[in-house]
C-alpha positions in Angstrom: 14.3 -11.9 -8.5 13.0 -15.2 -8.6 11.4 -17.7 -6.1 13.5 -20.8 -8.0 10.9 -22.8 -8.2 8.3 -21.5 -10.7 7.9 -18.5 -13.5 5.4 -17.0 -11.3 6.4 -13.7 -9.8 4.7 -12.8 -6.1 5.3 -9.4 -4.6 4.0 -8.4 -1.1 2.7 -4.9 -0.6 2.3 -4.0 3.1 0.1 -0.6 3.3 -1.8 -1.7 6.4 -0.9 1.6 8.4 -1.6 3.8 5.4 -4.8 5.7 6.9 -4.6 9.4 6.3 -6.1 11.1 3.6 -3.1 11.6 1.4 -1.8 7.8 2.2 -4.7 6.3 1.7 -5.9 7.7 -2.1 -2.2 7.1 -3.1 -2.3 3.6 -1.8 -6.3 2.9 -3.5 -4.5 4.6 -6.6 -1.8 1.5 -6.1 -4.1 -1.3 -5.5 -6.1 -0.2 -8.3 -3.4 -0.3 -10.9 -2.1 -3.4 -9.2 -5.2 -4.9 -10.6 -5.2 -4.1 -14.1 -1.6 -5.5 -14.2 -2.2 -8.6 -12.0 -2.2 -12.3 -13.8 -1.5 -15.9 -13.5 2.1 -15.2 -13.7 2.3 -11.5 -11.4 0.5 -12.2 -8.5 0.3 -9.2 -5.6 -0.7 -10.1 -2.6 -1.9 -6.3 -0.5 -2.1 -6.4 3.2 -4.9 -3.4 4.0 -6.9 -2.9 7.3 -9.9 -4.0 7.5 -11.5 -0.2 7.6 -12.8 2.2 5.6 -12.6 2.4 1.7 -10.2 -0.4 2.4 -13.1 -3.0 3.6 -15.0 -2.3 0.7 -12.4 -3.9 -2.0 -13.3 -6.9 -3.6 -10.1 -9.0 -4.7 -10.0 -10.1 -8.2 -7.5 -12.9 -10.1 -3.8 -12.2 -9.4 -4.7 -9.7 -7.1 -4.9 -11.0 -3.0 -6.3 -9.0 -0.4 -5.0 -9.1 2.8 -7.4 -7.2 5.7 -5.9 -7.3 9.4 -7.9 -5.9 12.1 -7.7 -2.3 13.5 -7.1 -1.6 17.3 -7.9 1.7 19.1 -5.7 0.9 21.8 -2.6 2.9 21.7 -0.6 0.2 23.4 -2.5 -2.8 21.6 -1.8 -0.8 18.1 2.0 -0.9 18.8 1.9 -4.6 19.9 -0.1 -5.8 16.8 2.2 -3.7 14.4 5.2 -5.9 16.1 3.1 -9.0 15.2 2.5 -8.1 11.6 6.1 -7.3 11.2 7.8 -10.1 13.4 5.1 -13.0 12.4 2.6 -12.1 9.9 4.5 -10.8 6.9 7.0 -13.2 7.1 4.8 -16.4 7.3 3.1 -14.8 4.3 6.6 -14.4 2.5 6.9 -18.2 3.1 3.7 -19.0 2.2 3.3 -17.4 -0.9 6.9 -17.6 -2.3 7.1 -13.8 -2.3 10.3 -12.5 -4.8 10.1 -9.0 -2.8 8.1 -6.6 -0.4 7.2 -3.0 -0.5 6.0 -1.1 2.7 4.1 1.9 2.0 4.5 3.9 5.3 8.0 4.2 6.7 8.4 1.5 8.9 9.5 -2.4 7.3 11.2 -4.8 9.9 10.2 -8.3 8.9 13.3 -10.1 8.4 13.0 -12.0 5.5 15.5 -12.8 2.6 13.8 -11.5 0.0 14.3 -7.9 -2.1 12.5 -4.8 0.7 11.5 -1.7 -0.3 10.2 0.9 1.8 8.6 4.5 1.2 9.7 7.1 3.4 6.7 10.1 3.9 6.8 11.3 7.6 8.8 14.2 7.8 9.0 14.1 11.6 11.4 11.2 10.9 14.2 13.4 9.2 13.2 17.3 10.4 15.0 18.0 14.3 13.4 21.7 13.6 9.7 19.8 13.3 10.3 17.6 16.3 11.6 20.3 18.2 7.9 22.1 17.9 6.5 19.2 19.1 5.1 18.7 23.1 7.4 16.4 25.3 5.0 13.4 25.1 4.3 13.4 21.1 8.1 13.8 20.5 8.8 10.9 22.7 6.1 9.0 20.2 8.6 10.2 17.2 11.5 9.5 18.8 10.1 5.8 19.0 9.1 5.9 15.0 13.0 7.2 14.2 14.3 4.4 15.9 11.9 1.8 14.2 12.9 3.5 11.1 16.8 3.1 11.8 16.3 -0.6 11.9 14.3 -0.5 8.9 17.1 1.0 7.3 19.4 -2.0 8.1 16.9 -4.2 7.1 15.6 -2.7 3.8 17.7 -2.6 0.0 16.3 0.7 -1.1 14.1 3.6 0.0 11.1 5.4 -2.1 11.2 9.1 -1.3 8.5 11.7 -3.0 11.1 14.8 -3.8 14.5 15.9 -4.4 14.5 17.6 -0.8 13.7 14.4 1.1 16.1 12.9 -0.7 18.7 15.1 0.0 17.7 15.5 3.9 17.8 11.6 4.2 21.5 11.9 2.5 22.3 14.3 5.3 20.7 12.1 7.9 21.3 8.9 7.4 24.5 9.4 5.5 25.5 5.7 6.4 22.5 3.9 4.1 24.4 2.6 1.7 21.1 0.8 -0.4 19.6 2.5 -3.3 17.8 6.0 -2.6 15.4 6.3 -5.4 12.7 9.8 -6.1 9.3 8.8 -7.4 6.8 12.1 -7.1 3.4 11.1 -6.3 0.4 11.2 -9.3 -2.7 13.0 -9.2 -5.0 10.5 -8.1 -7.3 8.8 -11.0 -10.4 9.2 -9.1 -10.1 12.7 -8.7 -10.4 12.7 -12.6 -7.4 15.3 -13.7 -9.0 17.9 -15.9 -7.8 18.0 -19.6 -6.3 21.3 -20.5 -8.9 22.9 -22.3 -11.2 22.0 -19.2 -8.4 23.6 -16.9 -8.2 26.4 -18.9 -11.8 27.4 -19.0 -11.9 26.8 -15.5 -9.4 29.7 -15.3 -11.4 31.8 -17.0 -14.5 31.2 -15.4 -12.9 31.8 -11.9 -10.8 34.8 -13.1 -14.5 36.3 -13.7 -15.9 35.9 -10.4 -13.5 37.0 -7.8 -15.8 39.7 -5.6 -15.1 36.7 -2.9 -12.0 35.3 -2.8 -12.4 31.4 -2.2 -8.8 30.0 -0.8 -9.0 26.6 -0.1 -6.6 24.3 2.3 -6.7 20.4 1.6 -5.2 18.9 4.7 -6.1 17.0 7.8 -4.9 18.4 11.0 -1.8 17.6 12.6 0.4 20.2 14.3 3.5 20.9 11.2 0.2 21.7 9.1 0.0 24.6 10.7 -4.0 25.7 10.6 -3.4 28.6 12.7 -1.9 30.6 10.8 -5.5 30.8 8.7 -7.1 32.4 11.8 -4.1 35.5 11.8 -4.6 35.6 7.7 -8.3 35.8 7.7 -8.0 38.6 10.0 -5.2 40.3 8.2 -7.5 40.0 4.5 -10.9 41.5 6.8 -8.5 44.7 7.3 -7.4 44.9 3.9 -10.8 44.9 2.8 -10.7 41.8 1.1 -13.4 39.7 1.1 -13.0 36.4 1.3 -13.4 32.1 2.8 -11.1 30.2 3.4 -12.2 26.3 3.3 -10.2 23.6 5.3 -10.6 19.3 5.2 -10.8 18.9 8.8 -12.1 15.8 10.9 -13.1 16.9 13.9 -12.4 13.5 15.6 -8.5 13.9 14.7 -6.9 14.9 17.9 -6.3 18.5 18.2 -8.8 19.2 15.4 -11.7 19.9 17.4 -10.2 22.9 19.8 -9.1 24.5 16.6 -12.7 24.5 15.1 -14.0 25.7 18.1 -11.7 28.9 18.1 -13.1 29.6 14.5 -16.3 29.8 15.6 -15.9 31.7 18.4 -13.9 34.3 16.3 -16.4 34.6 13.5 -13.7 34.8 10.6 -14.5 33.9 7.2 -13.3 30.1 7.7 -15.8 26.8 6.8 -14.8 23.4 7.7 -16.2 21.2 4.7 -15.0 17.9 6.7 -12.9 14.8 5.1 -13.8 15.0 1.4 -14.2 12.5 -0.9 -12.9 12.2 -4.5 -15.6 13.4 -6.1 -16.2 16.3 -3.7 -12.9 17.2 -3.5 -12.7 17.5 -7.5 -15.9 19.5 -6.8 -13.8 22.2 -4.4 -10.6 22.8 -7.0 -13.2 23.8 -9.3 -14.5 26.4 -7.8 -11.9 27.4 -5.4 -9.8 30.8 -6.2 -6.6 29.3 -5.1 -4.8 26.7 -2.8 -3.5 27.8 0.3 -1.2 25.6 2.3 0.5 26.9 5.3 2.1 23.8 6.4 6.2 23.8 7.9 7.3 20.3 6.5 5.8 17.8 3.9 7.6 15.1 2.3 5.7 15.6 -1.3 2.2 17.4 -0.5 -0.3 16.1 -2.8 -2.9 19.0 -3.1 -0.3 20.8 -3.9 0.1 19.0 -7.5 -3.9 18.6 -7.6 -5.0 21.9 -7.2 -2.3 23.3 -9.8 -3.8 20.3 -12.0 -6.7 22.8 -11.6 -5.0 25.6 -12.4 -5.1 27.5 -9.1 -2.2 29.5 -7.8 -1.0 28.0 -4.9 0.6 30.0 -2.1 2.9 28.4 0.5 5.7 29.2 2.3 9.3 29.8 1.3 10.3 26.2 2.1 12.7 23.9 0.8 9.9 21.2 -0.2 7.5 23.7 -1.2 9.6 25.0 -3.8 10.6 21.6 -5.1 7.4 20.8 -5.6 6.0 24.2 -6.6 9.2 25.0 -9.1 8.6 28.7 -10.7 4.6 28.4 -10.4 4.2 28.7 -6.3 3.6 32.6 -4.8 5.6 31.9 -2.2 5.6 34.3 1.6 8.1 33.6 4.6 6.8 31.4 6.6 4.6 32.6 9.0 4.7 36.1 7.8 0.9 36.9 8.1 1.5 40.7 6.4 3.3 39.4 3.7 0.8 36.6 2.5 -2.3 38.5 3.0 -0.8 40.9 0.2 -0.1 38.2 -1.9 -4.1 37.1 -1.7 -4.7 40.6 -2.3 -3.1 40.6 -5.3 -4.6 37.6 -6.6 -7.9 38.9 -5.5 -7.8 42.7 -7.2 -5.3 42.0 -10.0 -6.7 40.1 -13.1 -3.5 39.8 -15.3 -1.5 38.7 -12.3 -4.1 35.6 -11.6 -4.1 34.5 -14.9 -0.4 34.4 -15.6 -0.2 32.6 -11.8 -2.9 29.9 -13.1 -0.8 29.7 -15.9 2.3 28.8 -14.2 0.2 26.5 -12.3 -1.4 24.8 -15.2 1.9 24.8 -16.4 4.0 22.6 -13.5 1.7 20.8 -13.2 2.4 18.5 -16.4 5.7 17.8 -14.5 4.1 15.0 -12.9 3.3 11.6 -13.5 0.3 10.4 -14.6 -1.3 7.0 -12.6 -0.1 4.7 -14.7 3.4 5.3 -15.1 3.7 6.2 -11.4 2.6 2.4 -10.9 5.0 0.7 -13.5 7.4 2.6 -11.7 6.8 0.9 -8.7 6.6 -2.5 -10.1 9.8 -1.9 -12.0 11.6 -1.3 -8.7 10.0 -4.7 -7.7 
């Protein structure tokens, strides 16, 4: 698409909600390939909040940063959000000519007559057996985001989803949509620096040395459907098994909920650390010298430690889920969910039988190369611009 009135292409990327973990290093991975691709003649312009990692980018030429303010306010973050969509993004549309927009973060309303896009990653949007788990007043919150997303579906050309399974549950949902529903799979993230696979191997080996304490390690931050309890019920179900073991989890204790669940660890004494919100670097750190991922969660619309850790080469156990599996193909060592018995025996395993955790790094090593790297995720992207 063009703007008619110059050779100079403008595309809007709207990621200003995009504050979780996950979110936010898959959109710092976008803006940073956005800038080694901006020019003269590609211009982005990349509305961010003005918070965290965020506040510390520097535009550069071609590339046009955006920061809005943060509110705390529950009621003052739903009227801003409004704003953005209603007034902001479309008097930036006019003003810089955009040719289209992409919305990173399920929700794009603006009406402006210009090519939308709009990635769909909250699974509470698409999953009635998700919501259903949820407490009266947060499903009444979700209920709310599934109608802003119906609009955005009248409003938008195509939808981004991470996985086959999302894309066949919004079929199923939404049967009516009748843009474009297109799959792009998340990257590892470039600052987590992948490992080559000779580095990934002799990680393998090093760890398939050293297992007298089984390290599993969950990569998460908490919200209900990522179900942390369950660690609590395995820990205890490995200490009678005899196997010795840690389990590490990402937690930040300020997230709501996160807190009472910490404090229950600690008053049980089980063999579970919180290492707090990790950085790149640290979290690179943690695959390392982790034994394996473990990742109880009931619903994800990709689940990006999922690809990192078998990046890694760690065996990654998860539930007999539909987007587990699709992510996971033949590598994951899969239990039913919330079976307690039946994954503490698959640690075991992993734990006490060498040739069976080397053929499951393997497999992991193995899927992993299914996915794309940074770079082609991002020209992806641009070439549904």
């Amino acid at each position: 698409m063009t703007n008619g009135q110059s050779d100079r292409m403008n595309h809007l990327f709207n990621l200003y909600n995009q504050l979780g973990a996950g979110p936010m290093n898959l959109s710092l991975g976008l803006i940073e390939g956005l800038r080694e691709r901006a020019s003269t003649e590609r211009v982005f312009h990349v509305v961010v909040p003005d918070d965290g990692p965020y506040a510390r980018l520097e535009p550069s030429p071609g590339l046009n940063l955006i920061r809005l303010p943060r509110w705390q306010s529950v009621w003052m973050k739903m009227a801003y959000r409004l704003y953005l969509e209603y007034v902001t993004l479309p008097r930036l549309v006019r003003r810089a000519k955009v040719d289209s927009v992409l919305a990173f973060g399920n929700f794009l309303l603006a009406p402006v007559k210009t090519g939308k896009c709009v990635l769909l990653h909250h699974p509470y949007l698409f999953d009635d057996d998700l919501l259903a788990r949820l407490p009266a007043s947060a499903r009444g919150v979700e209920r709310i985001k599934r109608l802003a997303f119906r609009l955005t579906l009248r409003n938008v050309d195509r939808v981004v989803v991470q996985s086959e399974y999302v894309r066949d549950r919004f079929r199923a949902k939404w049967p009516g949509f009748r843009g474009e529903v297109q799959v792009l799979g998340n990257p590892v993230s470039g600052r987590l620096r992948r490992p080559g696979r000779v580095e990934a191997e002799a990680l393998v080996a090093r760890r398939t040395e050293a297992r007298d304490v089984f390290t599993l390690l969950y990569v998460s931050r908490f919200y209900p459907h990522k179900n942390h309890v369950f660690l609590l019920s395995l820990s205890q179900a490995l200490e009678r098994k005899g196997v010795r073991h840690r389990i590490l989890v990402t937690l930040d204790a300020r997230v709501e909920g996160a807190s009472e669940l910490l404090e229950r660890v600690a008053a049980s004494g089980l063999s579970i650390e919180n290492l707090g919100e990790l950085d790149q670097a640290a979290l690179r750190a943690r695959y390392e010298a982790a034994h394996a991922l473990i990742f109880p969660s009931r619903s994800e619309t990709f689940g990006n430690p999922l690809v990192e850790a078998m990046c890694f080469g760690l065996p990654v156990i998860a539930p007999d889920l539909e987007y587990a599996r699709t992510v996971l193909g033949e590598a994951g060592i899969h239990y039913a969910e919330d079976a307690v018995a039946e994954c503490a025996d698959a640690v075991a395993r992993l734990a006490r039988d060498e040739a069976h955790y080397r053929a499951a790094s393997r497999r992991s090593l193995e899927r992993s190369a299914a996915f794309p790297d940074p770079a082609e995720w991002v020209e992806r992207y641009l070439a549904l611009l």
